[in-house]
MOPAC internal coordinates of N, CA, C and O (Angstrom, degrees):
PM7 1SCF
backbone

  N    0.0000 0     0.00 0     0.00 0    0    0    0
  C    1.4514 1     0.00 0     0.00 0    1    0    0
  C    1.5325 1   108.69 1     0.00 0    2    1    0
  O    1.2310 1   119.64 1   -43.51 1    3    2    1
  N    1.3743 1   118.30 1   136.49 1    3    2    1
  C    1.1434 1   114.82 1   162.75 1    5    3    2
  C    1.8066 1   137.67 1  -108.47 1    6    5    3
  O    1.2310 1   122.19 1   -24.22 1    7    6    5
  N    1.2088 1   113.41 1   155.78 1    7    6    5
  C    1.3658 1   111.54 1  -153.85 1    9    7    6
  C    1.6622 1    89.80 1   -90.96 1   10    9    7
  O    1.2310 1   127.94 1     0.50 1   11   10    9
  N    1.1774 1   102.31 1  -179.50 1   11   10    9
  C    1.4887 1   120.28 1   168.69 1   13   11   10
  C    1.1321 1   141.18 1   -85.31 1   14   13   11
  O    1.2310 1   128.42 1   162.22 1   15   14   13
  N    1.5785 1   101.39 1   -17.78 1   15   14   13
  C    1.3749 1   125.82 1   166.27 1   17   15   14
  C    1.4291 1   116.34 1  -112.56 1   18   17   15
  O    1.2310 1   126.58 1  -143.92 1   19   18   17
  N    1.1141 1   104.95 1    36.08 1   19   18   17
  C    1.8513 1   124.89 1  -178.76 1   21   19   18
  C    1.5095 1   113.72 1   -94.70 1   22   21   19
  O    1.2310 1   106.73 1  -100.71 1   23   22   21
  N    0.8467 1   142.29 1    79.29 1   23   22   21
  C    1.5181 1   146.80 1  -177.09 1   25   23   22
  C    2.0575 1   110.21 1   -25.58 1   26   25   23
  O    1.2310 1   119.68 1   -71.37 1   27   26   25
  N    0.9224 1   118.21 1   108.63 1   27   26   25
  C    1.1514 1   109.73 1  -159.73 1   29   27   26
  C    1.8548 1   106.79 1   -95.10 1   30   29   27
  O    1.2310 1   126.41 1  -154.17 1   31   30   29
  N    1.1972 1   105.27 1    25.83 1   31   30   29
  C    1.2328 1   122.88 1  -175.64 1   33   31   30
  C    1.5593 1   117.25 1  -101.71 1   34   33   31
  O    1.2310 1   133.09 1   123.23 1   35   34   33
  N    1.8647 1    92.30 1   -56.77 1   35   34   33
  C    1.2188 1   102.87 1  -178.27 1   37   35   34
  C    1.0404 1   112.40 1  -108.20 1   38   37   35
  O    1.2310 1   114.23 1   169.79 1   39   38   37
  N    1.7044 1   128.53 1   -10.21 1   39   38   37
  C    1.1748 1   129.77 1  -177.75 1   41   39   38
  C    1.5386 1   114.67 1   102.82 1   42   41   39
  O    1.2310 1   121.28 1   148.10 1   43   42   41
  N    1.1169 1   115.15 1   -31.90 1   43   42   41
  C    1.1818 1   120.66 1  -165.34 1   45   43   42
  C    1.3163 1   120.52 1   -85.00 1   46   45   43
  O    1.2310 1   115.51 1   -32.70 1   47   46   45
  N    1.2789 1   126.13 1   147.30 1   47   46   45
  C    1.3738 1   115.36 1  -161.38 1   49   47   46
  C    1.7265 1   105.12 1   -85.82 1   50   49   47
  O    1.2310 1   114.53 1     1.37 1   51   50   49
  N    1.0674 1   127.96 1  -178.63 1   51   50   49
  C    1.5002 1   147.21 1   175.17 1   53   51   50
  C    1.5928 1   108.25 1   -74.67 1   54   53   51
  O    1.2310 1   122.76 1   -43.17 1   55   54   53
  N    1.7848 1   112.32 1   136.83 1   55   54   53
  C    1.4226 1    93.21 1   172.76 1   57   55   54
  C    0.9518 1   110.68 1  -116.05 1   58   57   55
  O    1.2310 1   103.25 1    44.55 1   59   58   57
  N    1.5214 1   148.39 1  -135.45 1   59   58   57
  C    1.3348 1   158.93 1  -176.60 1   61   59   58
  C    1.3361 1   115.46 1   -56.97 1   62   61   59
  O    1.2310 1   129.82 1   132.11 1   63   62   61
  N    1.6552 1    98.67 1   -47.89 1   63   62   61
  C    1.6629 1    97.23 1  -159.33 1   65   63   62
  C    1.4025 1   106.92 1   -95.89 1   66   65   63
  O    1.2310 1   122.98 1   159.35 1   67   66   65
  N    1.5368 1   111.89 1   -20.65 1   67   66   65
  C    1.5049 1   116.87 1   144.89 1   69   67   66
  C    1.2042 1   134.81 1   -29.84 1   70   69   67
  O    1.2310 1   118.32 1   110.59 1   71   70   69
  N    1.3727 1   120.80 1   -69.41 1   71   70   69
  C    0.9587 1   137.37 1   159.63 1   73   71   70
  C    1.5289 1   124.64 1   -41.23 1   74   73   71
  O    1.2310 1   123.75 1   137.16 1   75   74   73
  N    1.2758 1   110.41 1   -42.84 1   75   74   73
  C    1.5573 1   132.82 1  -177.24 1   77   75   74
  C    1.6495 1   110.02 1   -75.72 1   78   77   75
  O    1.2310 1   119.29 1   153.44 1   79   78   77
  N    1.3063 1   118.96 1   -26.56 1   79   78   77
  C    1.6583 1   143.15 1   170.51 1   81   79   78
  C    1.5558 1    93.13 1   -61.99 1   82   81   79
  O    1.2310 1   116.47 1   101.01 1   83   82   81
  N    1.6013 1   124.31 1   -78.99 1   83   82   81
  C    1.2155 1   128.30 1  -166.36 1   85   83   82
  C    1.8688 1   122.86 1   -77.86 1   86   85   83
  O    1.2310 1   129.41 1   176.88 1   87   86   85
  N    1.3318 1    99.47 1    -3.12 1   87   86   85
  C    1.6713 1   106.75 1   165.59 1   89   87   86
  C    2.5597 1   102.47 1   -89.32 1   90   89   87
  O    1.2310 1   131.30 1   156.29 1   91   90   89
  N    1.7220 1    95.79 1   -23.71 1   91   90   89
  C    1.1844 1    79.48 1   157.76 1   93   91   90
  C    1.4794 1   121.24 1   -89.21 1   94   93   91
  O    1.2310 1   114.87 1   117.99 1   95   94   93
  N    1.0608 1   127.34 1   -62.01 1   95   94   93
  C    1.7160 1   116.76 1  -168.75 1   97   95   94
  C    1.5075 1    96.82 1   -45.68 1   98   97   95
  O    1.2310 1   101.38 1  -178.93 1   99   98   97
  N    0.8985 1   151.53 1     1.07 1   99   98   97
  C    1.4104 1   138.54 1  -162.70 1  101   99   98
  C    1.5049 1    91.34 1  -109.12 1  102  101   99
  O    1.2310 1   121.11 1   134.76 1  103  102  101
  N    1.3518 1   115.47 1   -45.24 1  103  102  101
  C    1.2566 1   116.01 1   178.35 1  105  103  102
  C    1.4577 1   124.01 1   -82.59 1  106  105  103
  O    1.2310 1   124.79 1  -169.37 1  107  106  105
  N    1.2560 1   108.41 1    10.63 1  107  106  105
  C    1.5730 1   122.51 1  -178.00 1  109  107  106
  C    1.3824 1   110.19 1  -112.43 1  110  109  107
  O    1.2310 1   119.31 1   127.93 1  111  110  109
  N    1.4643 1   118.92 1   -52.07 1  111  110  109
  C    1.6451 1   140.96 1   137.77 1  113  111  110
  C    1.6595 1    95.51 1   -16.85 1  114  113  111
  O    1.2310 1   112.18 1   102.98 1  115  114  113
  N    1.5551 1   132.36 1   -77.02 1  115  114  113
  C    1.3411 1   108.92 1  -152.58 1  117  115  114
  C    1.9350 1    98.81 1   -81.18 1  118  117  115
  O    1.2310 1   134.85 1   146.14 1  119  118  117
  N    0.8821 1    88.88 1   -33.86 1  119  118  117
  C    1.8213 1    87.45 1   178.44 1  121  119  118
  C    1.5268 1   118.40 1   -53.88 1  122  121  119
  O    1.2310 1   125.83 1   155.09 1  123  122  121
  N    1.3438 1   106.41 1   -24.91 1  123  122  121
  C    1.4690 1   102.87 1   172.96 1  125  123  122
  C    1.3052 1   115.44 1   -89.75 1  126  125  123
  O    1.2310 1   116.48 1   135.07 1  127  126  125
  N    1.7151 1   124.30 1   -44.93 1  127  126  125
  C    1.4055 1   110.85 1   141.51 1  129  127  126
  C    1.5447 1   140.73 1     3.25 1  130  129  127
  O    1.2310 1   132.45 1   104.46 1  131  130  129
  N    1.5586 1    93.56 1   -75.54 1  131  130  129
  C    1.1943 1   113.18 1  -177.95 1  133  131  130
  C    1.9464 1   120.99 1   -50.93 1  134  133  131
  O    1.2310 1   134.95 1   150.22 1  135  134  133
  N    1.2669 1    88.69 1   -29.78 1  135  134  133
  C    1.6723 1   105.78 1  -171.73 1  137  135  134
  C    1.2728 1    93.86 1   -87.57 1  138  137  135
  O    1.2310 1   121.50 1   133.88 1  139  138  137
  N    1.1725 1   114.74 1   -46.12 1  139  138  137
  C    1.7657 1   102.86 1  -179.43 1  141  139  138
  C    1.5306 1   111.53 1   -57.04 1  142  141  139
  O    1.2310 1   112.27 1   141.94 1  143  142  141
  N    1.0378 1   132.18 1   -38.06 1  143  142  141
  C    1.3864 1   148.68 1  -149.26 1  145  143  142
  C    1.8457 1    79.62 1   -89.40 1  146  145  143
  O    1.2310 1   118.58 1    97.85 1  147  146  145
  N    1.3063 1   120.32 1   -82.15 1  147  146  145
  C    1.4291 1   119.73 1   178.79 1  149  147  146
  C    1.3575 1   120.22 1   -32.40 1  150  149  147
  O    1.2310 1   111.16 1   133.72 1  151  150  149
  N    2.0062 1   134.25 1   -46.28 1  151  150  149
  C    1.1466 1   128.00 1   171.92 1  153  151  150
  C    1.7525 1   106.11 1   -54.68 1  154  153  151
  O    1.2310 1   126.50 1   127.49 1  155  154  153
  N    1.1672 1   105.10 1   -52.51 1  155  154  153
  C    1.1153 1    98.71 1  -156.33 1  157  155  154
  C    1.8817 1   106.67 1   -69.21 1  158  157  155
  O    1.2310 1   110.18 1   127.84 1  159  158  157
  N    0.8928 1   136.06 1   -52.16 1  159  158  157
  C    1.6800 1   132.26 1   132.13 1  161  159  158
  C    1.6361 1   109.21 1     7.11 1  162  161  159
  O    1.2310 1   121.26 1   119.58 1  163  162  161
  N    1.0418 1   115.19 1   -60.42 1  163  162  161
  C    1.4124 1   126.56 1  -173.64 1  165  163  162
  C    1.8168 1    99.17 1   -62.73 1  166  165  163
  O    1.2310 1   137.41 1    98.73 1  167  166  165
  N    0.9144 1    83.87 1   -81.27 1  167  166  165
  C    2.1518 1   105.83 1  -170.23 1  169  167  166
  C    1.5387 1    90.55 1   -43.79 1  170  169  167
  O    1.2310 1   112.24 1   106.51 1  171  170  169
  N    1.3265 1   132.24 1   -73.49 1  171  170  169
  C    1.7398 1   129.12 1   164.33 1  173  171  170
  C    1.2644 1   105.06 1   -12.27 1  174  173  171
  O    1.2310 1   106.32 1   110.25 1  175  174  173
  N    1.0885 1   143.02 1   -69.75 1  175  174  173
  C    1.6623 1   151.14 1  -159.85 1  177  175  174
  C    1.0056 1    91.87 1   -67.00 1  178  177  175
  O    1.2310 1   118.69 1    85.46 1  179  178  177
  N    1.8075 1   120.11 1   -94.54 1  179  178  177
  C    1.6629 1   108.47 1   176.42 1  181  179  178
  C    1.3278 1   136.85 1   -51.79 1  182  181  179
  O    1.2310 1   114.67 1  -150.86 1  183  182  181
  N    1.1295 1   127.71 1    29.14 1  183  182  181
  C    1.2102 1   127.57 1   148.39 1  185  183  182
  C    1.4284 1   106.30 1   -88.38 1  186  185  183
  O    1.2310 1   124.55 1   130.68 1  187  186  185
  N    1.4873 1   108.87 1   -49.32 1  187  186  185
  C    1.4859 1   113.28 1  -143.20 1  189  187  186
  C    1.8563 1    92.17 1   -79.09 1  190  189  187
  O    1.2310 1   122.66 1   153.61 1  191  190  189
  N    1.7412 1   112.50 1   -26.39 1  191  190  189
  C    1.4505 1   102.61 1   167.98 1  193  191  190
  C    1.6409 1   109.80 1   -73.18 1  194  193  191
  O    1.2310 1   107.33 1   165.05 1  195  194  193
  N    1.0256 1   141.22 1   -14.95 1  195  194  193
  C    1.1106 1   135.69 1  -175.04 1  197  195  194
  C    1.7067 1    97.63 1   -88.89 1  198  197  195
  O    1.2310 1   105.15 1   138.38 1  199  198  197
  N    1.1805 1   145.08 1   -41.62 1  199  198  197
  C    1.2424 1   128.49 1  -158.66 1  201  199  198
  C    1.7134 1    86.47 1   -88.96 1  202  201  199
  O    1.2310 1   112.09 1   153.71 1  203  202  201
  N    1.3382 1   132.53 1   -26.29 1  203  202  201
  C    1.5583 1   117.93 1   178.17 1  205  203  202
  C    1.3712 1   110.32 1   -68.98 1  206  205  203
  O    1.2310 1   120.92 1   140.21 1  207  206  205
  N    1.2338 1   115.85 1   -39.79 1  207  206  205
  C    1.5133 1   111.71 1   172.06 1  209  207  206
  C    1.5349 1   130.97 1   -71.73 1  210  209  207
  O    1.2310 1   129.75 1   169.27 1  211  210  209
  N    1.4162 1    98.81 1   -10.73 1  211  210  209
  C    1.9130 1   103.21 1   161.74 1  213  211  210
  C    1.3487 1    93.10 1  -111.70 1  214  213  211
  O    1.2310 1   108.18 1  -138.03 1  215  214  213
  N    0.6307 1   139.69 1    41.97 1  215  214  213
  C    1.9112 1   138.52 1   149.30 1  217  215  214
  C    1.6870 1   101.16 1  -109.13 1  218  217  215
  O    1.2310 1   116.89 1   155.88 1  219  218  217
  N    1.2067 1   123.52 1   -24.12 1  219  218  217
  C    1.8392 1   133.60 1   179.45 1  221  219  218
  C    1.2711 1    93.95 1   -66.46 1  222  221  219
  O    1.2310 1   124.84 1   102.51 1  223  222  221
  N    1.7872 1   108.32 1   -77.49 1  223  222  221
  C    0.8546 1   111.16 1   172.17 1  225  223  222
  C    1.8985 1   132.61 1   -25.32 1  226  225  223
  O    1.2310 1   131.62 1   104.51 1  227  226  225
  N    1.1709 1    95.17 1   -75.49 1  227  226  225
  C    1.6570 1    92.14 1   179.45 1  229  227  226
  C    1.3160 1   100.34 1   -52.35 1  230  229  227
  O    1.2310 1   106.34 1   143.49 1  231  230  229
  N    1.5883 1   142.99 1   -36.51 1  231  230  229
  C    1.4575 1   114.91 1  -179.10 1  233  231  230
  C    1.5107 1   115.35 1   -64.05 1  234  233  231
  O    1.2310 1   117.82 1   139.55 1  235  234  233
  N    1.0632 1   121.76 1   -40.45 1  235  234  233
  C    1.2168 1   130.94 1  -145.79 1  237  235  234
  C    1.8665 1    87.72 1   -57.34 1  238  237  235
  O    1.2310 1   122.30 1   112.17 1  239  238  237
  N    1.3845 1   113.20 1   -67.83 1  239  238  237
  C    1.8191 1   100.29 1   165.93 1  241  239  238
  C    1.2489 1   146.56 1   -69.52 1  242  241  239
  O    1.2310 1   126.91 1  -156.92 1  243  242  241
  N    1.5309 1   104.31 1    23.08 1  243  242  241
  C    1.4714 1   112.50 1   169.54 1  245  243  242
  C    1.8226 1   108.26 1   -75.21 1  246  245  243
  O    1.2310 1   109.49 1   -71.05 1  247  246  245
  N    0.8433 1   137.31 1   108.95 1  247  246  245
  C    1.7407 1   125.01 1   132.50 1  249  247  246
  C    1.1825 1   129.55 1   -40.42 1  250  249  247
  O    1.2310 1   122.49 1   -41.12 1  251  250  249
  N    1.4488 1   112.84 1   138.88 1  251  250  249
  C    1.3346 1   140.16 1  -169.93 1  253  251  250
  C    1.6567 1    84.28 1   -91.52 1  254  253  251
  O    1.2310 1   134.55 1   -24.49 1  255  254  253
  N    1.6402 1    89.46 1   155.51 1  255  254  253
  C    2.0157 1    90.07 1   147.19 1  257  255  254
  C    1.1365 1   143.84 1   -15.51 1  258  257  255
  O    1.2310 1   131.82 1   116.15 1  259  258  257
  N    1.7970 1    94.77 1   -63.85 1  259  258  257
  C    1.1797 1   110.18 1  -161.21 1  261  259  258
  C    1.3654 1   115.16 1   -77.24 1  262  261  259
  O    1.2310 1   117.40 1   161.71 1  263  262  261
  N    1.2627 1   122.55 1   -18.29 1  263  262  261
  C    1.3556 1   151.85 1  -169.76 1  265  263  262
  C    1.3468 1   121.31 1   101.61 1  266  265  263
  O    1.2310 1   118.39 1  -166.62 1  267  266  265
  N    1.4951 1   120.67 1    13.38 1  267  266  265
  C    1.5264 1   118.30 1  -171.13 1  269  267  266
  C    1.3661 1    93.46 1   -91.37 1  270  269  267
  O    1.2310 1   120.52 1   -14.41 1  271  270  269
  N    1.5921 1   116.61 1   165.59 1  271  270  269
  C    1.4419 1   145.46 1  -144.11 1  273  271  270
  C    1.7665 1    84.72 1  -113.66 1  274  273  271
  O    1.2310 1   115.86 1   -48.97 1  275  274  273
  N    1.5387 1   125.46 1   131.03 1  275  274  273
  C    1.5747 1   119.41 1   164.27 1  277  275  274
  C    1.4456 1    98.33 1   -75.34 1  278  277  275
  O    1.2310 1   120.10 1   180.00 1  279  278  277

């Protein structure tokens, strides 16, 4: 039977530091993820504060009826 971490080349299975190689990229893989997921979190917000704060803006010179300033 063969394992999953069996080199299917040479036959030979995977050892420690093998193993220890692919528990890092995996752990480098989700960490970079993670940052992507966080920038983009970030840029979402400042946008969404930037389009509320030119929506102020544009109220702030709208007139009412009556002629008062919001």
């Amino acid at each position: 039977m063969i394992s999953e971490t069996q080199n299917p080349d040479t036959g030979r299975r995977g050892g420690l530091f093998d193993s220890l190689k692919v528990l890092a990229a995996t752990l480098l893989a989700i960490a970079h993820t993670r940052l992507e997921l966080l920038s983009a979190e970030i840029e979402g917000m400042e946008a969404a504060d930037a389009t509320r704060c030119g929506k102020k803006k544009n109220l702030a010179n709208i007139k009412t009826p009556q002629g008062a300033i919001l």
